[in-house]
N, C-alpha and C positions, 0 to 999 in steps of 0.2 A: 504494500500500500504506500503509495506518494503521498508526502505532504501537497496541503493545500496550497494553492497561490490568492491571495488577496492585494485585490488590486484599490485603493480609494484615490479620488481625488474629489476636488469640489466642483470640479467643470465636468472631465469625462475621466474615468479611469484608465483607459488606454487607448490612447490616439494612435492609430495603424502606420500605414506607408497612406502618400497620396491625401491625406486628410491636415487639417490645420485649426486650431484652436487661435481668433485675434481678437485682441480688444478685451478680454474680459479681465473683470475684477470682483472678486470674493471677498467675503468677508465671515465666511464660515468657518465655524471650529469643529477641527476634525478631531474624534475620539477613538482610535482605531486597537483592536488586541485580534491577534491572530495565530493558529495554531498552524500556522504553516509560513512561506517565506511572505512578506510583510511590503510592499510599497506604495508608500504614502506621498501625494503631495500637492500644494495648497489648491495649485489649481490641474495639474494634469497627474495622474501615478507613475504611469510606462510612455513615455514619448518616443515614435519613431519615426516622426518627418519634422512637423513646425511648429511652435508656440510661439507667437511673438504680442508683442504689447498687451500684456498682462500684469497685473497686480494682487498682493493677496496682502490681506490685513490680519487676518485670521489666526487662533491659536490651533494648533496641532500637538496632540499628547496621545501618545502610544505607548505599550509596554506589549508583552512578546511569549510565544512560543518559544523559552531557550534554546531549542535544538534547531534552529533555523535561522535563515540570513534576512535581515532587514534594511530598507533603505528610505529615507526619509529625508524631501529637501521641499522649501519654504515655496518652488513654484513647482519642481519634478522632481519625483521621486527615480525616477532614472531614464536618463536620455542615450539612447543607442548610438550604434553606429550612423553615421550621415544626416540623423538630425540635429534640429539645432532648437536652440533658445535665445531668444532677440527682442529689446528692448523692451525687458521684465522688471517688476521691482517688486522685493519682499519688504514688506514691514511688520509683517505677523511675529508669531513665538512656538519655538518648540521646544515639549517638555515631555521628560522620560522620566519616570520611576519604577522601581521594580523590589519587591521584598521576596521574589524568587530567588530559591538559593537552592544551586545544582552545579555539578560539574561540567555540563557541558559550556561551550565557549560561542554562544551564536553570535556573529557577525552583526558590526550597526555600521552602515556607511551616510552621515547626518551630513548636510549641507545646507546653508543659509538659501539658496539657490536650489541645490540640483544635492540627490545621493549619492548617485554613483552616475558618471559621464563617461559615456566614451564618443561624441556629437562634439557641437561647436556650442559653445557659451558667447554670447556678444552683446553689447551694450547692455549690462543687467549693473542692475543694485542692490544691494542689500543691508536695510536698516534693522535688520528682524535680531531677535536673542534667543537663545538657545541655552537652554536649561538643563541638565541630563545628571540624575543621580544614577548609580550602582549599574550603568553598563558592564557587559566585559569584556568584549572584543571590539573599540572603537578605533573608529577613523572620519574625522571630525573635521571641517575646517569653515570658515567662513561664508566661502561660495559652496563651497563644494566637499562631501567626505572624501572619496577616492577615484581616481580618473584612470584610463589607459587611452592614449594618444588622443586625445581632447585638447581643444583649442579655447583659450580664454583671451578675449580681448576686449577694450573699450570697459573695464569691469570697475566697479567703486564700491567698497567695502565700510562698510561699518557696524558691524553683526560683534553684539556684544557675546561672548560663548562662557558658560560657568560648568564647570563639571566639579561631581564631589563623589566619591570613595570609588571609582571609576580605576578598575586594577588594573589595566593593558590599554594603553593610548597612544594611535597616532594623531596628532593633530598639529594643524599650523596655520596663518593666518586666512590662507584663499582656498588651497586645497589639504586635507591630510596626508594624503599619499597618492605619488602620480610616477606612471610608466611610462616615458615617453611625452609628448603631445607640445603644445605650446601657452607660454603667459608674454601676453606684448599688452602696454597701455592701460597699467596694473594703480588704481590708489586704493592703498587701504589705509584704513584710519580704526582697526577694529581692536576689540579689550577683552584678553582672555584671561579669565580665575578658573586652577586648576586647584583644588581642597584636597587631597591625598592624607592629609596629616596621619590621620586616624586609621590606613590600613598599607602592605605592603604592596605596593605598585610600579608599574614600569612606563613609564610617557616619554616617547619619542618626538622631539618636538623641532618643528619647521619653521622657518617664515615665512616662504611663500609656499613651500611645499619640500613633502619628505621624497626623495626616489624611492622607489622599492629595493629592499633590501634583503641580500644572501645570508641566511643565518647559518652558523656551522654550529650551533651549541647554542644554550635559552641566555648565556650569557655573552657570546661573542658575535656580534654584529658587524659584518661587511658590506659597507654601502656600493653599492656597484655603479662607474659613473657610466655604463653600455644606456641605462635608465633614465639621463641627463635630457630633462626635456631645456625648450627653448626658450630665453627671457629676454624678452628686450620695453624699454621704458616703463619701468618700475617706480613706487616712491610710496614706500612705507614707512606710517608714522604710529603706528600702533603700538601697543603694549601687553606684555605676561608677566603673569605672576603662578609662582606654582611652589607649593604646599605639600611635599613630600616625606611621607615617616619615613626615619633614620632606620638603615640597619645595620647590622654589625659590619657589613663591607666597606661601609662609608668611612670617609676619613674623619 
């Protein structure tokens, strides 16, 4: 037996090939929980051709099927191959909590914007905050959680992000973690609080984004530069703070 797929958005939940979502603006608040894989978002879920000139003001709160992957972003929840996202703005909030407690590690790809990309991002904004207690396997970033060869351009960031007892973290200013793709014509202005104090955790952390990384061991990290996507006209003024318990490794 397959898990489910749950698709929500507040316009259409999956926009096909050939089809286009313009002009719209939500203000709905999405409540989503699913026992299967998870994508959410403010106005489209699964996008795979156009969304352009849309807005979402709306709050978004999910919590999760543990054994399964989720992705949650303030206009898509995930944009494919060859589509795009053009001239969107978030202002909404997304907020996770969970008092599940299990071993397994399911997947959260969050973005201001978009979950998980592998399309074109261009002209978007994002004023929205993000809220996220007791994740466990994230990748978190401002526009965007995690990308593979995705194009970010013309982009303005101001996605305030708070995570708290959140044990595995990729996150960084625009995107968490990117395979390839490109960042040209980059402002971000955005303010991350990472709360860790209170439990043993590992946060991998970017400015504009992390590449994907070869692990040889849970402790030895090899960043591979083969993953080296593209930047040109950046200007970050943004700020982190991160709240990490001590352990005996530490100096």
């Amino acid at each position: 037996m397959t898990n489910a797929r749950v698709r929500i958005g507040s316009i259409i939940s999956h926009l096909t090939d050939n089809a286009m979502v313009y002009g719209a603006k939500s203000s709905v608040d999405i409540k989503a929980y699913s026992t299967g894989t998870l994508s959410v978002g403010g106005i489209v879920a699964d996008n795979e051709d156009f969304v352009s000139t849309c807005e979402y003001i709306g709050t978004i709160s999910t919590t999760y099927d543990p054994n399964s992957n989720n992705y949650i972003g303030g206009i898509v929840g995930r944009n494919f191959y060859d589509a795009e996202i053009k001239n969107c703005t978030n202002s909404g909030n997304i907020t996770f909590d969970t008092d599940v407690v299990t071993s397994a590690k399911p997947k959260m790809q969050v973005g201001g914007i978009v979950g998980r990309n592998l399309g074109v991002v261009d002209y978007v904004e994002n004023n929205g905050s993000i809220d996220i207690k007791s994740a466990y396997d994230l990748e978190i970033g401002g526009i965007c959680g995690s990308s593979e060869y995705g194009i970010f351009s013309n982009v303005i960031n101001r996605a305030k992000i708070t995570l708290t007892n959140c044990p595995s973290v990729y996150i960084a200013e625009i995107t968490g973690i990117s395979k390839y793709g490109t960042y040209e014509k980059i402002i971000d202005m955005s303010n991350i609080t990472i709360n860790n104090g209170t439990i043993t955790s590992t946060v991998r952390l970017g400015m504009i984004t992390i590449f994907e990384d070869l692990s040889t061991s849970a402790t030895d990290l090899v960043y591979n530069a083969e993953y080296t996507p593209t930047f040109a006209g950046v200007l970050m003024t943004g700020s982190v703070v991160v709240n990490q318990k001590k352990t005996s490794d530490d100096n």
